[in-house]
Each structure stands twice: as structure tokens, then as C-alpha cells.
C-alpha positions as CSV (number, residue, x, y, z in Angstrom):
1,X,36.9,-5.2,-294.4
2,X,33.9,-3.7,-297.0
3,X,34.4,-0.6,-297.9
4,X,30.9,0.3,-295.9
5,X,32.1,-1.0,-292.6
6,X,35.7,1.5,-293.2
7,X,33.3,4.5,-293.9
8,X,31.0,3.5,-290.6
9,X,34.3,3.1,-288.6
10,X,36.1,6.5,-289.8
11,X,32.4,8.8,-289.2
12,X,32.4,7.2,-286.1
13,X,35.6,8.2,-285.3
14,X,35.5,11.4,-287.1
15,X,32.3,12.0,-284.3
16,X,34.0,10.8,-281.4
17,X,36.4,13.8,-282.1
18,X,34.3,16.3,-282.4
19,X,32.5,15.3,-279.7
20,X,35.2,15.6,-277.6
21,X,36.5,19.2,-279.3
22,X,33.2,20.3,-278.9
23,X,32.7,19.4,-275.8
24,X,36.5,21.0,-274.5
25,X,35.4,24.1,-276.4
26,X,32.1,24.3,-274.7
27,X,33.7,23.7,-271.5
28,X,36.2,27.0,-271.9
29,X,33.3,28.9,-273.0
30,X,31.7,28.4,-269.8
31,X,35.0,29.1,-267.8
32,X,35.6,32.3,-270.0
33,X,31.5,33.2,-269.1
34,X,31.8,32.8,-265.4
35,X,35.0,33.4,-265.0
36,X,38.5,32.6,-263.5
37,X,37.1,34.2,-260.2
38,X,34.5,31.6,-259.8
39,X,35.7,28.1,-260.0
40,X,32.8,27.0,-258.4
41,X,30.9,27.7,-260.9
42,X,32.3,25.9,-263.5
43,X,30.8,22.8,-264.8
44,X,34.0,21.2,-265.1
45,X,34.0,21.6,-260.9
46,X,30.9,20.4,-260.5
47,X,32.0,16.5,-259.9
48,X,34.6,17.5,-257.8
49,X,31.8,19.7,-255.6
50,X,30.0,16.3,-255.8
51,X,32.6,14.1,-254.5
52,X,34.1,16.7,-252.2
53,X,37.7,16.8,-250.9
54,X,37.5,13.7,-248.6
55,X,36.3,11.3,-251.2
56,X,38.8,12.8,-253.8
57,X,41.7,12.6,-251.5
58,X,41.2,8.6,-251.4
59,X,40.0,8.4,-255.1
60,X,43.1,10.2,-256.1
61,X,45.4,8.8,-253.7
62,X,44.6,5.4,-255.2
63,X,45.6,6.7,-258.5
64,X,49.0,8.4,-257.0
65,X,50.3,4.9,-255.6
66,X,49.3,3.4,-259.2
67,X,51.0,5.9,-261.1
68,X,54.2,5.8,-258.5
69,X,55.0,2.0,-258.8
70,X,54.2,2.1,-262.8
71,X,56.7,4.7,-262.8
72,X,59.2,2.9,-260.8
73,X,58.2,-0.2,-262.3
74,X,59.2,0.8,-265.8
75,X,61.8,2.4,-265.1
76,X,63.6,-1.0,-263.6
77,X,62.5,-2.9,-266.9
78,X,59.0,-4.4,-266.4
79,X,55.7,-3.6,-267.8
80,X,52.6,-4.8,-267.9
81,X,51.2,-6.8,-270.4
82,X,47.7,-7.9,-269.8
83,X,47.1,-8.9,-266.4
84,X,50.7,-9.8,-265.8
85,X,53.8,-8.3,-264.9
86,X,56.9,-9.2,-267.5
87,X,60.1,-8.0,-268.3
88,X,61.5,-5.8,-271.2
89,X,64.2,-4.7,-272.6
90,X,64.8,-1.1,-273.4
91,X,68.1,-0.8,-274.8
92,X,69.3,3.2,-273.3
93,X,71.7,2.9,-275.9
94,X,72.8,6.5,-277.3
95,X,69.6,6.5,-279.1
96,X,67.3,6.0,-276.2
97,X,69.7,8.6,-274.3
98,X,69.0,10.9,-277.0
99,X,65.4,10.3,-276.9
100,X,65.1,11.2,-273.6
101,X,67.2,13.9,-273.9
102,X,65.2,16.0,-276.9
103,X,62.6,14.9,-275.4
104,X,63.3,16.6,-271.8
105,X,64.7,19.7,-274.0
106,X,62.0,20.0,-276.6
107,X,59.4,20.0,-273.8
108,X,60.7,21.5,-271.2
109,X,62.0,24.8,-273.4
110,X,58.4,24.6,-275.3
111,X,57.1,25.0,-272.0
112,X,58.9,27.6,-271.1
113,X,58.6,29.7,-274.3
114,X,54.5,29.2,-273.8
115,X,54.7,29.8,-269.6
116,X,53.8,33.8,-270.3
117,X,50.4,33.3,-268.9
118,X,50.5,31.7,-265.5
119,X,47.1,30.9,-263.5
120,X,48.6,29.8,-260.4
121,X,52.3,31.3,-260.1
122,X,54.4,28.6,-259.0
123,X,52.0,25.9,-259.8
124,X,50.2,25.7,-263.4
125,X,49.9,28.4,-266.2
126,X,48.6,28.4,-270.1
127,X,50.6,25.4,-271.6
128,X,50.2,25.3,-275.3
129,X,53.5,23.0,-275.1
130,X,50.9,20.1,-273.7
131,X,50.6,18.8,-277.1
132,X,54.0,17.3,-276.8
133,X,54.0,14.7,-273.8
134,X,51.5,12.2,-275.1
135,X,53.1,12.4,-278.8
136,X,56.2,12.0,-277.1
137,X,55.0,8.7,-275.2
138,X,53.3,7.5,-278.0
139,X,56.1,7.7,-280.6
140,X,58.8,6.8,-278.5
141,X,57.5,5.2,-275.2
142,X,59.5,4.9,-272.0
143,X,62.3,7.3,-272.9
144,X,59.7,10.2,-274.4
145,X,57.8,9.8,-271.4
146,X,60.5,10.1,-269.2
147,X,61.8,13.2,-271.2
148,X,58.5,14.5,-270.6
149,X,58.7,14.5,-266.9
150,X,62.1,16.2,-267.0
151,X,61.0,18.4,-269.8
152,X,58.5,20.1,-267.1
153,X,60.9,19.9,-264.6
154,X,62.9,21.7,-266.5
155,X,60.4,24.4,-267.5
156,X,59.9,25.0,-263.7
157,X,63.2,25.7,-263.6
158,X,63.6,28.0,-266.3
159,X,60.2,29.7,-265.1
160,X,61.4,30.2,-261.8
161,X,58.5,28.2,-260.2
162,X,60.5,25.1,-259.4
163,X,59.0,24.2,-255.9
164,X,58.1,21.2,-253.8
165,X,55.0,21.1,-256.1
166,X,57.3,20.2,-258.8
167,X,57.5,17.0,-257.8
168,X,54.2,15.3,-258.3
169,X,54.2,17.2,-261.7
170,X,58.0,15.1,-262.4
171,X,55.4,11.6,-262.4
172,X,52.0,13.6,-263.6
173,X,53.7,14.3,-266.6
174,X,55.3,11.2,-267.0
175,X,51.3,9.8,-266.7
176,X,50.4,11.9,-269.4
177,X,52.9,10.2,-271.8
178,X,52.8,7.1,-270.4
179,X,48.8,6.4,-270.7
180,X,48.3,6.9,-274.5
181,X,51.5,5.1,-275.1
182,X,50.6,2.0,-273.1
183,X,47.1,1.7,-273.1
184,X,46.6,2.6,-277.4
185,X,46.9,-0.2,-279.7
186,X,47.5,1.6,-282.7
187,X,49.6,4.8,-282.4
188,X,49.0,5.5,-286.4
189,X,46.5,8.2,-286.4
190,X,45.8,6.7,-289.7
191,X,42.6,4.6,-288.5
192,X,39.8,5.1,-286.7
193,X,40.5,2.6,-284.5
194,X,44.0,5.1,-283.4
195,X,41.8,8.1,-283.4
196,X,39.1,6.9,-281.4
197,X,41.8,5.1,-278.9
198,X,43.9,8.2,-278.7
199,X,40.6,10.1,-277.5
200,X,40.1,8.0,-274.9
201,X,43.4,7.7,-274.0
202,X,45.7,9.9,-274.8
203,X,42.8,13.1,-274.0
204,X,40.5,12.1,-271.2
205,X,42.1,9.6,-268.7
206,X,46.0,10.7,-269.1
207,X,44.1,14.6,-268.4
208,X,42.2,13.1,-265.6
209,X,44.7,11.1,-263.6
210,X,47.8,13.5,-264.2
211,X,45.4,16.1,-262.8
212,X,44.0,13.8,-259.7
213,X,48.0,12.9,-259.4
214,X,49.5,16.3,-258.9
215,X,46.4,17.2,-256.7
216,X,47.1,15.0,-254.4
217,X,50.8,15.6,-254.0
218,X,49.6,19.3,-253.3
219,X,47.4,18.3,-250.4
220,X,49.5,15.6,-249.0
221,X,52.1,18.4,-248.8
222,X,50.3,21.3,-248.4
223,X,52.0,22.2,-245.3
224,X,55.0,22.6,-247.0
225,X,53.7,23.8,-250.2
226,X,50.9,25.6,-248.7
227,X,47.8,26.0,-251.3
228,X,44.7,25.7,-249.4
229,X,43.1,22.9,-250.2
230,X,40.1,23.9,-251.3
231,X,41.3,25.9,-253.9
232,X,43.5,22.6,-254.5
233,X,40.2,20.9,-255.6
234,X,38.1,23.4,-256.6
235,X,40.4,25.1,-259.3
236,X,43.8,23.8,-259.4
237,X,42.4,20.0,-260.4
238,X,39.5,21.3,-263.2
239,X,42.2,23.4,-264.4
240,X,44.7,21.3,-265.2
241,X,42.2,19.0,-266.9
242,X,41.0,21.6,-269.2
243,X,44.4,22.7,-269.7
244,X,46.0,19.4,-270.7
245,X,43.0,18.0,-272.7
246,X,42.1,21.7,-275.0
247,X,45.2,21.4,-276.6
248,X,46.0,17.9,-276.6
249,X,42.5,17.2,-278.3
250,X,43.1,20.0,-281.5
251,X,46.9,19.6,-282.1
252,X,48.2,16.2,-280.7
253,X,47.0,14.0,-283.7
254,X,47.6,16.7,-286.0
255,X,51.6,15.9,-285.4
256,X,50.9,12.2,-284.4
257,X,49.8,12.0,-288.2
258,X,52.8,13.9,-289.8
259,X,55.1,12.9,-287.5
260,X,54.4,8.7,-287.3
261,X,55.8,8.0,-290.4
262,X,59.3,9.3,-290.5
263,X,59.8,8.3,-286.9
264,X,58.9,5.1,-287.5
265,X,60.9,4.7,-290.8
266,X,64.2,5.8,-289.4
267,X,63.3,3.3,-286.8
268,X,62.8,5.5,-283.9
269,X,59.1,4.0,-282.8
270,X,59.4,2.3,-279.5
271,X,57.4,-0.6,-280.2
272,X,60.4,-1.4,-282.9
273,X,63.3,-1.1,-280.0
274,X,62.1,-2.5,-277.4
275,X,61.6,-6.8,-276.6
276,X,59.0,-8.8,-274.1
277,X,60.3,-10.9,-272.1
278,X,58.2,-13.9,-270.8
């Protein structure tokens, strides 16, 4: 590759970020301007005042059965590669154990440390912590994604908001990790092609679906968890989104970056632990 076409491919890259900071930023700004009282003002709630709760009840309860049998589906040993379904091997030696483990502990007590400002007791607060669960997916797959899911289980726990709620956030989080890890090519963060990938991936569709995930859960059980729906939809979804994308955008590749390299030369990376199987 010409030196040209690597500067073209890194500002391109470099502009897909900012875009996307900017953008986040600019989207707080206008929650901070309205204010907390007035979800429905928010342009972040404006597609979901589009689409309305009907037709995000089936949109989202699409993505719910998706991210259910990928979640079961990996954890039994197959994956997806491509279009087809195909075994692995993930060894849950004392390593992988350990994984999950730190994982689950690191995330979970980050979480908890960082829970002072809760939004909706019992259900979503300020998580600065967020910037974990897709590193953790990304640098160590299947076991850091499923420490991520116990990691917030854990934190609800610890925060004393451990509910029925709690559950759809045990796979949301698990989504969150789980997208950037599988769907990125390159989890470097040392070329644009990661950077621009991890963007996509790893900020706007993990935010998206975790958020249309755990939204569904609360109104498919809303009789036992009992948040109205409306304010399910209309502030508890754009929330979550914003929450989980702010601070995955500015921090996440920041430790992807300093992190990649010792992890994968102590041979911790999942993609050096793990075998396909046809």
C-alpha cells in the first residue's frame, strides 16, 4: 500500500471518529439543554417517537430472540462464521476461568464504584465503567463477554438494584461485548481499518441493540417489573444508547490501543486460544 493511500485511509478514519464524538457530544448537549424532564424532546427520541412502541416492540423483539440464541449458541461451542453455523473450541481452561472471572470482577466493581449517579433507580444510572465491556469482548472474546454480563450482574448486586430487570441486562451486556468482538476484523486499534470498524461496531450497533434488548425485556415483563412503558421507550431506550456509546466512543480505543499489545503477547487474545471447527 503507497504511502498516499495509508494517509487517505487514517484521515478517513481519523474523521469517522470525530464524527461520531462530535456527534455523541452534540447529542448530550441537547439532552443537558432540554433536559432530563423532557425525553420527548430529545433528538435522540425522536426515531423512537417515529416508530412508536408497537413497531419497536417487534423491531426489538427480533433483535432479543437473535441476541438470546447467539448467547446460548456460544456458549455451547458454536459460532458463526459467515453464513454458517460451525463449531469451536474454547478451551475454559484456568485461563479462560480467569478471564471470565476478572472480567466479571473488574466490571462489575467498576460499575459499582461509578453507579453514584443513578437516572432510573433500579434500572440504569451514569456508567463511566461502559468503556470496559466491548474491550473486554474484543481482547478476549467469549469469556470477556461473558464476564461482562456477570460483571453488571454483579454491580446490580452490589448497588442494591438487582431486580427482574436485571436479567435482560445479564445478555444486553453480553451484546455489548459480543458485537465488536465478532463482527471487527481487526481488533488492533493500530489501523484505520480497526478504528473505523470499531466505530461501527463496537459504538453504534452493540449501543443500539443492547439498548433495544433490555427494552424489550422491560416491557415484556413490565407487569412484574412495572416501568410504564412509555417511559420504557421514550427515555429508558435513548438513554441507554447515549450512555453506552459517550463513553465507549472517547475512552474504549484509548485502552484497546495500550492494552492490545501486552494481551496479545502474553498470549491472552482470544483469536490466539480459540480453534474453528468445520
Amino acid at each position: 500500500m503507497s504511502k498516499t493511500v495509508s494517509s487517505a485511509l487514517w484521515v478517513t478514519a481519523f474523521v469517522i471518529a470525530a464524527v461520531f464524538i462530535a456527534l455523541i457530544f452534540y447529542i448530550g448537549f441537547d439532552i443537558l439543554a432540554k433536559g432530563l424532564d423532557k425525553p420527548g424532546e430529545w433528538i435522540i427520541t425522536q426515531p423512537f417517537v417515529i416508530l412508536g412502541r408497537d413497531g419497536l416492540f417487534v423491531i426489538s423483539g427480533i433483535l432479543w430472540v437473535i441476541g438470546t440464541i447467539i448467547f446460548f449458541m456460544e456458549l455451547s461451542g458454536r459460532t458463526f462464521k459467515g453464513l454458517r453455523i460451525v463449531r469451536q473450541t474454547i478451551k475454559w481452561d484456568a485461563i479462560d476461568v480467569s478471564i471470565t472471572a476478572l472480567s466479571a470482577a473488574v466490571y462489575g466493581g467498576a460499575l459499582a464504584a461509578t453507579g453514584g449517579i443513578p437516572i432510573i433507580p433500579g434500572f440504569t444510572w451514569v456508567r463511566p465503567a461502559n468503556a470496559l465491556a466491548p474491550l473486554f469482548g474484543i481482547l478476549f472474546g467469549i469469556p470477556g463477554a461473558l464476564g461482562t454480563s456477570i460483571g453488571n450482574f454483579i454491580a446490580d448486586a452490589l448497588a442494591g438494584y438487582l431486580s427482574v430487570g436485571s436479567l435482560g441486562g445479564f445478555i444486553g451486556n453480553f451484546i455489548i461485548a459480543y458485537v465488536p468482538y465478532k463482527l471487527m476484523k481487526d481488533h488492533s486499534f493500530r489501523t484505520p481499518r480497526s478504528i473505523i470498524e470499531f466505530y461501527i461496531w463496537g459504538v453504534l450497533v452493540s449501543s443500539i441493540w443492547c439498548s433495544l434488548y433490555i427494552s424489550w425485556w422491560l416491557d415484556f415483563a413490565e407487569p412484574l417489573i412495572g416501568l410504564p412503558k412509555g417511559f420504557i421507550w421514550g427515555f429508558f431506550a435513548p438513554w441507554v444508547i447515549f450512555n453506552n456509546s459517550f463513553i465507549t466512543a472517547i475512552i474504549t480505543p484509548i485502552l484497546g490501543f495500550i492494552l492490545y499489545p501486552p494481551i496479545k503477547a502474553r498470549g491472552l487474545y482470544w483469536a490466539d486460544r480459540i480453534k474453528i471447527l468445520s
